[in-house]
C-alpha positions as CSV (number, residue, x, y, z in Angstrom):
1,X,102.2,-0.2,-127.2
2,X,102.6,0.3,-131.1
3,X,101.9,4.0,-132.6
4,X,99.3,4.2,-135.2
5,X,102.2,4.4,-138.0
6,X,103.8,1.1,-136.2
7,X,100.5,-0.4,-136.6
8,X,99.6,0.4,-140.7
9,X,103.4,-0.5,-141.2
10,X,102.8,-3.8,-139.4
11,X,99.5,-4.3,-142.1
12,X,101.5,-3.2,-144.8
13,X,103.9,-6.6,-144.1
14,X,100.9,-9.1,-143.3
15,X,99.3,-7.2,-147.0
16,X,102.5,-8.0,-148.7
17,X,102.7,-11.7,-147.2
18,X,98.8,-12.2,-148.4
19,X,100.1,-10.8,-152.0
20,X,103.7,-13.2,-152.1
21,X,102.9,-16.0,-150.4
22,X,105.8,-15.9,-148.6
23,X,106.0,-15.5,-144.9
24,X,107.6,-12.5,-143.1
25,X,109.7,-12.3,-140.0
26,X,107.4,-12.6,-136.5
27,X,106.4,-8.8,-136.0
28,X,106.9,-9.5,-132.3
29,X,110.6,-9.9,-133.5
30,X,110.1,-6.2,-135.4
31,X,107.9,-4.6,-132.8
32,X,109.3,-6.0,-129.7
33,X,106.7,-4.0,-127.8
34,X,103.6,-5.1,-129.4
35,X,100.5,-5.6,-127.1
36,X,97.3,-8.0,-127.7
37,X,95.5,-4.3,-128.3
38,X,98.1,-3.5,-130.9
39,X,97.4,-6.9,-132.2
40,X,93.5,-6.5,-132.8
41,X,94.0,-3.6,-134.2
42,X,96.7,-4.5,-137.1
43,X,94.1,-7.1,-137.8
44,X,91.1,-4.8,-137.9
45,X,93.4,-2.3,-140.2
46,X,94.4,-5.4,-142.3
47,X,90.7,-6.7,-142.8
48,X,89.4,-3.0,-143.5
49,X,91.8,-2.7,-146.6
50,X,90.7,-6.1,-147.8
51,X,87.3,-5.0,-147.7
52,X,87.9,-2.0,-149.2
53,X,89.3,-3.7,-151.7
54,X,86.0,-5.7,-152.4
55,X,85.5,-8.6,-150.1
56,X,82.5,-9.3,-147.9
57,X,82.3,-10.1,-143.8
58,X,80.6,-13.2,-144.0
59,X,81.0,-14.0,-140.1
60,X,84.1,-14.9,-137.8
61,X,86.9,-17.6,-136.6
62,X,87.3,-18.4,-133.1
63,X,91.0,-20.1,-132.3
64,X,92.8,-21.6,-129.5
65,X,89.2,-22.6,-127.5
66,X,91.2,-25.4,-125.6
67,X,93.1,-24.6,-122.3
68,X,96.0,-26.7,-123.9
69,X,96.1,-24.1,-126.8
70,X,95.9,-21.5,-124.2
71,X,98.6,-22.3,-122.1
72,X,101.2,-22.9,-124.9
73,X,100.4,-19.4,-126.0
74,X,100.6,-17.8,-122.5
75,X,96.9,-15.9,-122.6
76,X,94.1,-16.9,-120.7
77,X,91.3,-16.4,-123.5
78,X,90.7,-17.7,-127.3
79,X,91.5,-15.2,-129.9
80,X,89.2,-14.3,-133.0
81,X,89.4,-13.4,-136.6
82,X,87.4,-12.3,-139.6
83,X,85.9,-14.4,-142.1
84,X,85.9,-12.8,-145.9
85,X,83.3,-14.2,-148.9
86,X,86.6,-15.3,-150.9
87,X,87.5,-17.9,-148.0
88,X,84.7,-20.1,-148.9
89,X,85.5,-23.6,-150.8
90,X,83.2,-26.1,-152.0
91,X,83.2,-29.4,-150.6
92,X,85.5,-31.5,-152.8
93,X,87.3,-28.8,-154.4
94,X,90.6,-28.8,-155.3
95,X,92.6,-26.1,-153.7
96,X,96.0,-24.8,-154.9
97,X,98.9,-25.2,-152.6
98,X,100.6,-22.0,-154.1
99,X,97.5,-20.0,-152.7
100,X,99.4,-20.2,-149.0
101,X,102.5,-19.4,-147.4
102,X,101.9,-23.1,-145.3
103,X,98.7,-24.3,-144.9
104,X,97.3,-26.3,-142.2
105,X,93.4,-27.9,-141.8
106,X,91.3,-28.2,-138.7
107,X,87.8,-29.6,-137.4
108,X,85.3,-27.7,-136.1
109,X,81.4,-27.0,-136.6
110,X,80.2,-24.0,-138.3
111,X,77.5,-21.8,-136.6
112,X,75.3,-20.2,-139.1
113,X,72.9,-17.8,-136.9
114,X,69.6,-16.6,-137.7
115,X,69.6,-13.6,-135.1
116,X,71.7,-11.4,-134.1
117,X,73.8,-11.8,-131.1
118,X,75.3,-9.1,-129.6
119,X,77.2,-9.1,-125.9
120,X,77.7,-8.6,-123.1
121,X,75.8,-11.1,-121.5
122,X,75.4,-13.8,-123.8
123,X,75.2,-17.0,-123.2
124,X,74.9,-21.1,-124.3
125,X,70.5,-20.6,-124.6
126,X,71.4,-17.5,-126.2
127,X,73.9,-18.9,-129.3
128,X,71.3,-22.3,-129.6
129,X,68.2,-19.7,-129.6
130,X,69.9,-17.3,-132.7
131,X,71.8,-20.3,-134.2
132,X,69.9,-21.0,-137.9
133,X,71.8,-24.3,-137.9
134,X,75.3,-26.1,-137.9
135,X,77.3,-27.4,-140.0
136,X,80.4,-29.8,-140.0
137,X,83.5,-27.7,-141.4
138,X,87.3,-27.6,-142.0
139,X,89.3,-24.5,-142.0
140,X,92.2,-23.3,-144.0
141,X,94.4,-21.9,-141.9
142,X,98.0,-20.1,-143.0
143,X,100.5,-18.6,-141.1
144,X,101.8,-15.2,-143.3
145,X,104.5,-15.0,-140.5
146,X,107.6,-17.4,-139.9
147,X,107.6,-19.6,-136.8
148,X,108.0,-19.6,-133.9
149,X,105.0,-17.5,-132.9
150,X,103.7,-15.8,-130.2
151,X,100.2,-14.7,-129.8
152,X,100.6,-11.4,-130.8
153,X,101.8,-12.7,-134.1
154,X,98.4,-15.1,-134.6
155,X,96.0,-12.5,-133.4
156,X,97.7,-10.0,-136.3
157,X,97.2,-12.3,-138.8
158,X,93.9,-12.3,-138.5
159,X,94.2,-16.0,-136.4
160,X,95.8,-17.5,-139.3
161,X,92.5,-17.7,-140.6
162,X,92.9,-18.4,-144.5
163,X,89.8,-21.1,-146.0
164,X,86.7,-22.7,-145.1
165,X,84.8,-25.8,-146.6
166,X,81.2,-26.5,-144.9
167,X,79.0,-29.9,-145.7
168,X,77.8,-32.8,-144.6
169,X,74.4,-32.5,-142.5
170,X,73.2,-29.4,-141.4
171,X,71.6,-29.6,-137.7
172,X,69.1,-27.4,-136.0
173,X,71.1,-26.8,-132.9
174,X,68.8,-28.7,-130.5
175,X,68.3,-31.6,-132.7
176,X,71.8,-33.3,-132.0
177,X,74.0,-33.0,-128.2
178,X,76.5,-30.9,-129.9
179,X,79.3,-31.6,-126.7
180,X,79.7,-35.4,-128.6
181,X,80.0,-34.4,-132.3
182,X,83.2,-36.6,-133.0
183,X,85.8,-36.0,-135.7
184,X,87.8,-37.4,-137.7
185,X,90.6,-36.4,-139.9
186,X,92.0,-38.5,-142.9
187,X,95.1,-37.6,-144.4
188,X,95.5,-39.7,-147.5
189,X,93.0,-42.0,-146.1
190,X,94.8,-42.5,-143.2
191,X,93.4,-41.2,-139.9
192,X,95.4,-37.8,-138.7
193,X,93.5,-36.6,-135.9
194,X,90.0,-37.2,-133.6
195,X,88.5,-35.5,-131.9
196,X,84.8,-34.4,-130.0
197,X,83.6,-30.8,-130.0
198,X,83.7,-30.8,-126.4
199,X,86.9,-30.1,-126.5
200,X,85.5,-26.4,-127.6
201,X,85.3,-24.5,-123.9
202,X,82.8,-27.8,-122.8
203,X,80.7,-27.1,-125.7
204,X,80.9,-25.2,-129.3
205,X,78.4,-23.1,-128.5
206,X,80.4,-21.5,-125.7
207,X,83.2,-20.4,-128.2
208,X,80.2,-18.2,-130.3
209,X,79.0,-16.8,-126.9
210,X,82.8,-15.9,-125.9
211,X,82.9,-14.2,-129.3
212,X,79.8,-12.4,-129.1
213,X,80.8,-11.1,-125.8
214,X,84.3,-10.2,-126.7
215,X,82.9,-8.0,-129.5
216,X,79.9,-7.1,-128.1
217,X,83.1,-4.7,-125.9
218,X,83.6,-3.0,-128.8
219,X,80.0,-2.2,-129.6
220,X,80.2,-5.2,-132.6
221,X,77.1,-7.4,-132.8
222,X,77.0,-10.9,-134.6
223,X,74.9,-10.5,-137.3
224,X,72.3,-12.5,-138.6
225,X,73.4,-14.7,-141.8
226,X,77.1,-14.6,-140.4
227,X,78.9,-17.8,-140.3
228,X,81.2,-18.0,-137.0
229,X,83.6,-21.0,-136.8
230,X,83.3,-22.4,-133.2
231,X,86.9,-23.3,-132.8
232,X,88.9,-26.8,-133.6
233,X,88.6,-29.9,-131.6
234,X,91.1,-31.6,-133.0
235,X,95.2,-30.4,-133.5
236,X,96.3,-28.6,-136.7
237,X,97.3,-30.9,-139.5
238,X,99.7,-29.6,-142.1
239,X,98.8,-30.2,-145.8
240,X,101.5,-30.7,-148.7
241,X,101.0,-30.8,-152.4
242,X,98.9,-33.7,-153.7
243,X,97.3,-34.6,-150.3
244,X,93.7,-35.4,-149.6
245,X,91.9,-34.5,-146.4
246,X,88.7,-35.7,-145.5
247,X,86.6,-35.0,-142.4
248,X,84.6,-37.7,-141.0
249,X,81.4,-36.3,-138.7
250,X,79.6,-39.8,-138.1
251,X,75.9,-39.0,-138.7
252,X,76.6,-35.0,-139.6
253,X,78.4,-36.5,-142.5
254,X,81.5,-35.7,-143.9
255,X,83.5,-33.1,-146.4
256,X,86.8,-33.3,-148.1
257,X,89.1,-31.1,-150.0
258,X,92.6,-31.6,-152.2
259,X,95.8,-29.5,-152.2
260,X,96.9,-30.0,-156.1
């Protein structure tokens, strides 16, 4: 385990990578002893300076949600991350490459809740109950460390967690079987990736109830208006300069976005 002066020095090279763009060597290369606490917390420290800084907690990422995921990472749980007001990009934007260190895009379904949730003890019938509605999505994500990775090096940086475009159709929760929302990813109008938010833990809403119940340990509800992104169903795809990505929902619609 890290000392508290390991830890803000660990923040102090994820702050710098945010400000260069450039990545930094793996901290589990600089602190060989670094723990999944240690981890959590250089994440927590990170995310208080940002908002000290000005940004907004709009809600939270939930990453590697499939046992696949899991097992490549060697942990037996998904890992989370905080989602900041300056992460949000319209539907069709165009999006600077230069804003990331190397970006990558997934597919998953936004949770928008209504309630607050707040662990232990929650549930599927909880997350549907306090859900507002959902909403098809793509995240940014951006690794400000060099690869290869361990999980202590994702749960740092925050879970890579780096951009989010919602659209398409929002669904009340119980209007739509959420398990067999499909998607599909076009790179350059070619098809990258599909997948079916099953692939989320059995079902996406599982992925908001292991959140709340993870934070709900450390006395953290989900609050209501908070945006929490379920986890992808679909593998990573890296983005270059100049390419298009579009995300196909079938009847939730879709939502695109450009790396110029």
């Amino acid at each position: 385990m890290l000392s508290d002066a390991d830890r803000n020095k660990a923040a102090d090279i994820l702050m710098e990578a945010h400000k260069t763009k450039k990545q930094a060597v793996q901290l589990s290369t600089t602190y060989p002893d670094i723990t999944i606490e240690d981890a959590y917390s250089i994440s927590t420290i990170v995310h208080k300076r940002q908002i000290a800084a000005g940004r907004k907690l709009i809600g939270h990422k939930v990453g590697l949600t499939s046992k696949a995921m899991q097992r490549s990472s060697q942990i037996d749980e998904p890992d989370f991350g905080y989602l900041h007001d300056d992460m949000i990009i319209p539907d069709g934007a165009k999006v600077p490459h230069a804003n990331y260190c190397r970006p990558r895009v997934e597919v998953e379904l936004a949770f928008v809740l209504g309630k607050k949730l707040m662990g232990p003890g929650v549930g599927l019938t909880d997350v549907l109950a306090a859900t507002d509605y959902v909403v098809p999505a793509l995240e940014i994500v951006d690794a400000r460390v060099q690869d290869p990775r361990k999980i202590f090096d994702t749960v740092s940086d925050n879970g890579a967690a780096a951009g989010i475009v919602m659209g398409g159709r929002p669904v009340r929760p119980m209007d739509v079987d959420l398990r067999w929302v499909g998607g599909i990813m076009y790179v350059n109008s070619e098809i990258e990736e599909t997948g079916v938010a099953a692939g989320v833990l059995g079902h996406p809403a599982m992925g908001v109830a292991w959140l709340a119940n993870k934070l709900g340990t450390l006395g953290t509800p989900l609050e209501p208006g908070h945006v929490v992104l379920a986890g992808s169903f679909t593998r990573v795809v890296f983005a270059k300069k100049g390419d298009t990505l579009h995300g196909d929902f079938g009847t939730l619609g879709g939502i695109s976005l450009q790396f110029v």
